[in-house]
KOLPA-300384 format. One record per residue (C-alpha): residue number from 0; x, y, z. Coordinates in steps of 0.5 Angstrom, whole numbers, plus 500, padded with zeros to 3 digits. Example, Ala and Ser with C-alpha at 12.3 -4.5 7.8 and 13.67 -1.06 7.14 Angstrom:
2
R; pos; c1; c2; c3
R; 0; 525; 491; 516 $
R; 1; 527; 498; 514 $
This chain:
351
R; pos; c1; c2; c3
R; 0; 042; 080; 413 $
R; 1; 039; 079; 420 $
R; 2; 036; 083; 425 $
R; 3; 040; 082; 433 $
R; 4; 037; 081; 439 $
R; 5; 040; 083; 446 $
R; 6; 036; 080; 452 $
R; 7; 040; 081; 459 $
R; 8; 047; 079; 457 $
R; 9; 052; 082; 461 $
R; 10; 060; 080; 462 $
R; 11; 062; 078; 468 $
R; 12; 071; 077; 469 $
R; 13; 072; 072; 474 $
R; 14; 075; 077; 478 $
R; 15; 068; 080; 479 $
R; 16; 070; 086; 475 $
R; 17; 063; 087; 471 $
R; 18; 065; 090; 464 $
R; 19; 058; 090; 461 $
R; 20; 051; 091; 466 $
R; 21; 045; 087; 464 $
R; 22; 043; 091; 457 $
R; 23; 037; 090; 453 $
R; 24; 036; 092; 446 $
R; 25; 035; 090; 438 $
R; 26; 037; 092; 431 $
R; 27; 033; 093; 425 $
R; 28; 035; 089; 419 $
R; 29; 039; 093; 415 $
R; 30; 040; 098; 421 $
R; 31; 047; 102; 423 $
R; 32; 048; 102; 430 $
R; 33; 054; 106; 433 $
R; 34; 057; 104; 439 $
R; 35; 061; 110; 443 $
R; 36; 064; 111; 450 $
R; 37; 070; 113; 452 $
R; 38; 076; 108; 453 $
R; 39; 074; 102; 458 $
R; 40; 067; 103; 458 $
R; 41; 065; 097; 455 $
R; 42; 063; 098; 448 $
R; 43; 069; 093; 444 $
R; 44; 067; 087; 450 $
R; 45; 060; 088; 448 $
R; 46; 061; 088; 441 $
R; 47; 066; 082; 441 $
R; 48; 061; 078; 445 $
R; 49; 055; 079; 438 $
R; 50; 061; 076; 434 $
R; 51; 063; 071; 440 $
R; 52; 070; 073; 441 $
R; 53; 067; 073; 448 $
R; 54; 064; 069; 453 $
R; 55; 057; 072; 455 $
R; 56; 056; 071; 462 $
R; 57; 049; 071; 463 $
R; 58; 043; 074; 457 $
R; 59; 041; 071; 450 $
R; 60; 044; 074; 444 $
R; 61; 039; 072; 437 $
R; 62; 042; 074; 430 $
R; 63; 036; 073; 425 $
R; 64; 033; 067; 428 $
R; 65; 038; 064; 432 $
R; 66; 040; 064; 438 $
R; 67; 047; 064; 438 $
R; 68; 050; 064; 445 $
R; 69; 054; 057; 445 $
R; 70; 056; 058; 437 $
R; 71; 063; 060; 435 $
R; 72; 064; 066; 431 $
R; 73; 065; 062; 423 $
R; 74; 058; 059; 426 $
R; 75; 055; 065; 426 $
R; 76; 055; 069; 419 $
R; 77; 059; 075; 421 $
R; 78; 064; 079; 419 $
R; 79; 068; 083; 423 $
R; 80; 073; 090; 421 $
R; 81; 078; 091; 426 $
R; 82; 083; 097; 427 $
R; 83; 089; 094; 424 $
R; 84; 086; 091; 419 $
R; 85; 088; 084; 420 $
R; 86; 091; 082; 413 $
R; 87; 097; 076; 411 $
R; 88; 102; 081; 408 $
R; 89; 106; 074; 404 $
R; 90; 098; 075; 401 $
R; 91; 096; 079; 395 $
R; 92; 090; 083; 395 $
R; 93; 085; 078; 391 $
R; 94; 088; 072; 396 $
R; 95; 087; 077; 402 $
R; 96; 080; 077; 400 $
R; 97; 079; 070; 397 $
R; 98; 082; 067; 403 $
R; 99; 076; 066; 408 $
R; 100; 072; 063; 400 $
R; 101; 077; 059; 400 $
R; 102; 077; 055; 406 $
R; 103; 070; 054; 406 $
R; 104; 070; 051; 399 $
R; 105; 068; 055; 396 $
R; 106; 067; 054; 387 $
R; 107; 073; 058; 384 $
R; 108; 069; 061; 379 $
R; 109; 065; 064; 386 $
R; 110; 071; 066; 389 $
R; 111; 073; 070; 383 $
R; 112; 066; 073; 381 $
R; 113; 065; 075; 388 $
R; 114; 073; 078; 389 $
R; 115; 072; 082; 383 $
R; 116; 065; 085; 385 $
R; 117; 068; 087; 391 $
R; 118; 075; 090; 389 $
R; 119; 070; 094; 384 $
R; 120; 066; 096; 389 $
R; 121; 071; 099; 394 $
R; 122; 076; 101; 388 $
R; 123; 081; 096; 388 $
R; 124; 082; 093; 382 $
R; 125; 088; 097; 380 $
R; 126; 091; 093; 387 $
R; 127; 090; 086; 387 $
R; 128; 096; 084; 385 $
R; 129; 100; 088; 391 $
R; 130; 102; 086; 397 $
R; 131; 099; 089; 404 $
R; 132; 106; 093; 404 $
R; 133; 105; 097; 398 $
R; 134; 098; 100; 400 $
R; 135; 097; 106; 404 $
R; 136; 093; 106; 410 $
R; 137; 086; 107; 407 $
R; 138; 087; 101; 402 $
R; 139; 088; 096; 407 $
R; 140; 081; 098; 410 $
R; 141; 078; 097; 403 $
R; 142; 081; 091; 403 $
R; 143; 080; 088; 409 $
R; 144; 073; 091; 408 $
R; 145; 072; 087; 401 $
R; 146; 075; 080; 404 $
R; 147; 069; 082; 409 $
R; 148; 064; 083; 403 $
R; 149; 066; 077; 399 $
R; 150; 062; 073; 405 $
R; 151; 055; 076; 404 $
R; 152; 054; 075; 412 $
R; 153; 048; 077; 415 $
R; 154; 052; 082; 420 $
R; 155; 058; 086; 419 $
R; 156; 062; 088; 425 $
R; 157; 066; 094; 425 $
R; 158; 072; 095; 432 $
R; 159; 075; 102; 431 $
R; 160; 076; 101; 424 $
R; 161; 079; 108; 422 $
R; 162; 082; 110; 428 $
R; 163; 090; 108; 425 $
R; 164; 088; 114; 420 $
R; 165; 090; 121; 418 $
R; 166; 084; 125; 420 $
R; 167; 082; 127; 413 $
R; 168; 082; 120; 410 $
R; 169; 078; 118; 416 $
R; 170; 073; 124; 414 $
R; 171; 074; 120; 407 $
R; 172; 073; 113; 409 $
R; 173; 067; 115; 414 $
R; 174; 063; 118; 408 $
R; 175; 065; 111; 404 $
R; 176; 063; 105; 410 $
R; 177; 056; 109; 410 $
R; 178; 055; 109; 402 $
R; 179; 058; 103; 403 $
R; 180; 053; 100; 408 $
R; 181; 046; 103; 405 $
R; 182; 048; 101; 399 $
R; 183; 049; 093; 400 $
R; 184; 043; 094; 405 $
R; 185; 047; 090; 411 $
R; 186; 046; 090; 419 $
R; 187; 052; 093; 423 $
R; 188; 055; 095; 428 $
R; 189; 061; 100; 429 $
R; 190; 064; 101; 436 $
R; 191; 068; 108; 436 $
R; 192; 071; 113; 441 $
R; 193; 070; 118; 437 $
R; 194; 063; 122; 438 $
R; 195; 064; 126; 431 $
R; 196; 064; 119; 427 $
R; 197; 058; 116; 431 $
R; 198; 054; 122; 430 $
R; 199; 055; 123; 422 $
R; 200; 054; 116; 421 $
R; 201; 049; 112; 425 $
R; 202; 042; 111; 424 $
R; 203; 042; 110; 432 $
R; 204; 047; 112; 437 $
R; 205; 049; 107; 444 $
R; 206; 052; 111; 448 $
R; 207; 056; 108; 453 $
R; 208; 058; 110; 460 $
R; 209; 062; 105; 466 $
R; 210; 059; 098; 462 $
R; 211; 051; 101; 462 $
R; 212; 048; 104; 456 $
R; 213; 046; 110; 458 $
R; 214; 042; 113; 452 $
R; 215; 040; 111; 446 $
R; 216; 037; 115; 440 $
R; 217; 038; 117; 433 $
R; 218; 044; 123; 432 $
R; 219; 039; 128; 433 $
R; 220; 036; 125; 440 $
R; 221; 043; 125; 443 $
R; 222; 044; 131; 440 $
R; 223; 039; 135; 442 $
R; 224; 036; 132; 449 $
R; 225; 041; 128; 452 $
R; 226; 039; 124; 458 $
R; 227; 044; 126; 462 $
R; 228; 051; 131; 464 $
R; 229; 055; 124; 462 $
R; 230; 052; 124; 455 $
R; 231; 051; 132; 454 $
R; 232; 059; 132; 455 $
R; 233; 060; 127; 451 $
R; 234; 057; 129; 444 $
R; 235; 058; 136; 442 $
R; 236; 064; 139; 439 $
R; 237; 066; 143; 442 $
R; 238; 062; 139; 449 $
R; 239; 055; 143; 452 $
R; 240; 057; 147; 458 $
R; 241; 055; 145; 465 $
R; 242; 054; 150; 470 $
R; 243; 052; 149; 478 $
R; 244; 045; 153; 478 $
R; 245; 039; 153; 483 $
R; 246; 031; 153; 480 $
R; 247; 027; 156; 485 $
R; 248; 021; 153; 482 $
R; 249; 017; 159; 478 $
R; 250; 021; 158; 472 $
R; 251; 028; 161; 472 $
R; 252; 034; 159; 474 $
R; 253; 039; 162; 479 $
R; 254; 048; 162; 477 $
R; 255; 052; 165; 482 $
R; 256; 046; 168; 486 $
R; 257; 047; 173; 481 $
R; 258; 045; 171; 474 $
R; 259; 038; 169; 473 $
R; 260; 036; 165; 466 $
R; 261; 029; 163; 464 $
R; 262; 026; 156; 462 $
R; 263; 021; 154; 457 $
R; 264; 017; 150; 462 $
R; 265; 017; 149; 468 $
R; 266; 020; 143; 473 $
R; 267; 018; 139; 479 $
R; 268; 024; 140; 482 $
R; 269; 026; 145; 486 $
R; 270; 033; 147; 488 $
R; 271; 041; 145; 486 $
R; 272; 042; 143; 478 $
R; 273; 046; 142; 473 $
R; 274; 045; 147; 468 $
R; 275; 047; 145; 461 $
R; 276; 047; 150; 454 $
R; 277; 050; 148; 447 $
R; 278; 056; 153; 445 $
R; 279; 052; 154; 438 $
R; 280; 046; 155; 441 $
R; 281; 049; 162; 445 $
R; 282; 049; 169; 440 $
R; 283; 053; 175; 441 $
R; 284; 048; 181; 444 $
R; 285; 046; 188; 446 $
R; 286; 043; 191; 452 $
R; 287; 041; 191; 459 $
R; 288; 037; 185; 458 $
R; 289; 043; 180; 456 $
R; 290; 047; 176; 460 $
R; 291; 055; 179; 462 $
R; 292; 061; 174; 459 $
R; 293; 067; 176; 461 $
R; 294; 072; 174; 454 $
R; 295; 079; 170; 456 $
R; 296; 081; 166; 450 $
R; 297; 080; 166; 443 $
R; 298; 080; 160; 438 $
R; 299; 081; 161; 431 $
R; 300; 077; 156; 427 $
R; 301; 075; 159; 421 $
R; 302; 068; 159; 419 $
R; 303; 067; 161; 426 $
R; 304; 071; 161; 433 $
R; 305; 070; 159; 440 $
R; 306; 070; 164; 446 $
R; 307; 073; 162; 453 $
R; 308; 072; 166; 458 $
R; 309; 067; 166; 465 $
R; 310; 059; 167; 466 $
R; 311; 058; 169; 473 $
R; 312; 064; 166; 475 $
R; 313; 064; 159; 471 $
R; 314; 068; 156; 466 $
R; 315; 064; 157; 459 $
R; 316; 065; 157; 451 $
R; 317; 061; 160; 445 $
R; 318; 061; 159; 438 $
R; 319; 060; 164; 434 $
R; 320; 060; 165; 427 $
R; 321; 067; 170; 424 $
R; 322; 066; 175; 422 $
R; 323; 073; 179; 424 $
R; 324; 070; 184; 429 $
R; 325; 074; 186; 434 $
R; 326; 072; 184; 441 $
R; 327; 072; 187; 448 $
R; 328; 074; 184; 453 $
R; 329; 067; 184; 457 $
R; 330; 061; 182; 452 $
R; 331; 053; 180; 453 $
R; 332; 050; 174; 451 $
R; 333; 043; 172; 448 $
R; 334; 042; 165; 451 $
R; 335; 034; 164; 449 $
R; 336; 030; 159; 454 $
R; 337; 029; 153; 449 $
R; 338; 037; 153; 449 $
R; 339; 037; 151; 457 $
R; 340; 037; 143; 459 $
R; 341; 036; 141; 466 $
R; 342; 040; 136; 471 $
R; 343; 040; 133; 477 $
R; 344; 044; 135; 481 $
R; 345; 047; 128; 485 $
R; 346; 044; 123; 479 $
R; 347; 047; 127; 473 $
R; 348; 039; 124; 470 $
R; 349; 034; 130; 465 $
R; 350; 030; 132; 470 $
């Protein structure tokens, strides 16, 4: 286990294109960091650049007490997961994992103690006689985690690894990474699109945005005041409302010229805004002092369901709990103060 350093490292292409801009951060012995983004925004380069996959062009990257920048990958006692799992398919699933044991010299005796520790700790030991062929998609994650584990490295490494799964199993082998990961108390690192993995899974959250970090925190400190439109459209399902508005300073903002809302605290900044308000934080209301909603879609989900239509001219969506009622076309809303978050208007930044 190690805790890793980051000081300026970026990724500059010979053509100029910069993938990664100058970034600064450290990761706590036996912390879980999720890096999450959209395609192209530097997530998988970053991450391939801690496991040497990828040059560092400028920056010192430290794993535990070593500076790790000219070492290669076998060199820096890591152990990376990948998406396609990466098994020999002539392999059974014990020599899958016993193969990186074998190739560093490993005792025959410490490979089968470690192989077999593993299969059992991933539920595998039914399958170690098969082949990659004759296991579901989930089994060959377990085994590629396992031939992961078998290692003992001070840092794990995970690239998208669940995202050639149906949507249950990635439900069930999110859950599994994570007991998995608290259980052996290892550093890591997990890169994915997917905002519902990254908020249910992370100690902390790099959210990534065009090669910058954009903000990081735990789940809740994403969730709850994100540090820009960018980050608030990103996390959420579904996705914060965003709104063009206008503060005038004395604590209420403007849509439309026509609606005003009230904010908690007052701003230093007077004039255009976005205005962003969570779907769930909006109830259903009565009374002249409610805000007109006008209803154009219903989604069905179940336990609740979303509410398309226009505020004050706008696109915007409500959650709201079901409970089977018939709606009218023309509703009121109850959108509390504290429910209101603030951008600038040009930079996207929390004011």
């Amino acid at each position: 286990m190690a805790n890793v350093s980051v000081k300026n490292i970026r990724k500059t292409y010979p053509n100029g294109t910069e993938a990664v801009m100058p970034c600064n951060f450290d990761i706590a012995d036996g912390e879980l960091v999720v890096l999450v983004g959209p395609s192209g925004c530097g997530k998988s380069t970053l991450l391939r650049m801690v496991a040497g996959l990828e040059d560092i062009t400028d920056g010192e990257l430290q794993i535990g007490d070593r500076v790790v920048n000219d070492l290669d990958p076998a060199e820096r006692d890591i152990a990376m997961v990948f998406q396609n799992y990466a098994l020999y398919p002539h392999m059974s699933v014990y020599k899958n994992m016993a193969y990186g044991l074998k190739n560093r010299g490993t005792s025959k005796e410490d490979i089968d103690h470690k192989v077999r520790e593993a299969s059992a700790m991933l539920n595998l030991d039914d399958y170690l006689d098969r082949r990659p062929s004759q296991l579901s998609g989930g089994q060959r994650q377990r085994v590629a985690m396992g031939r992961a584990i078998v290692r003992d490295p001070a840092l794990f490494l995970f690239d998208e690894p669940l995202s050639n799964l149906d949507a249950k199993l990635r439900n069930q082998m999110r859950i599994e990474i994570r007991n998995l990961q608290r259980r052996l108390g290892v550093t890591a690192m997990y890169v994915t699109h997917d905002q519902v993995e990254a908020m249910t899974m992370a100690d902390r959250i790099f959210v990534l945005n065009a090669g910058r970090i954009e903000q990081v925190g735990t789940p809740s400190e994403i969730y709850r005041t994100p540090a820009s439109t960018f980050v608030a459209s990103f996390m959420g399902a579904p996705p914060m409302n965003l709104l063009p508005a206008t503060y005038n300073g004395n604590g209420s903002v403007h849509l439309n010229g026509e609606t005003s809302l009230k904010v908690d605290a007052p701003k230093d900044h007077i004039g255009d805004i976005q205005l962003g308000i969570r779907p769930e934080e909006v109830k259903l209301a009565t009374g002249k002092s409610a805000t007109p909603f006008k209803l154009e879609l219903i989604e069905e989900l179940g336990a609740s369901r979303l509410l398309h239509g226009k505020l004050a001219g706008h696109d915007f969506t409500v959650n709201a709990p079901n409970n089977d009622a018939p709606l009218a076309d023309n509703l009121m809303l109850d959108i509390p103060s504290d429910a209101l978050h603030m951008f600038d208007h040009e930079t996207g930044k929390r004011l």
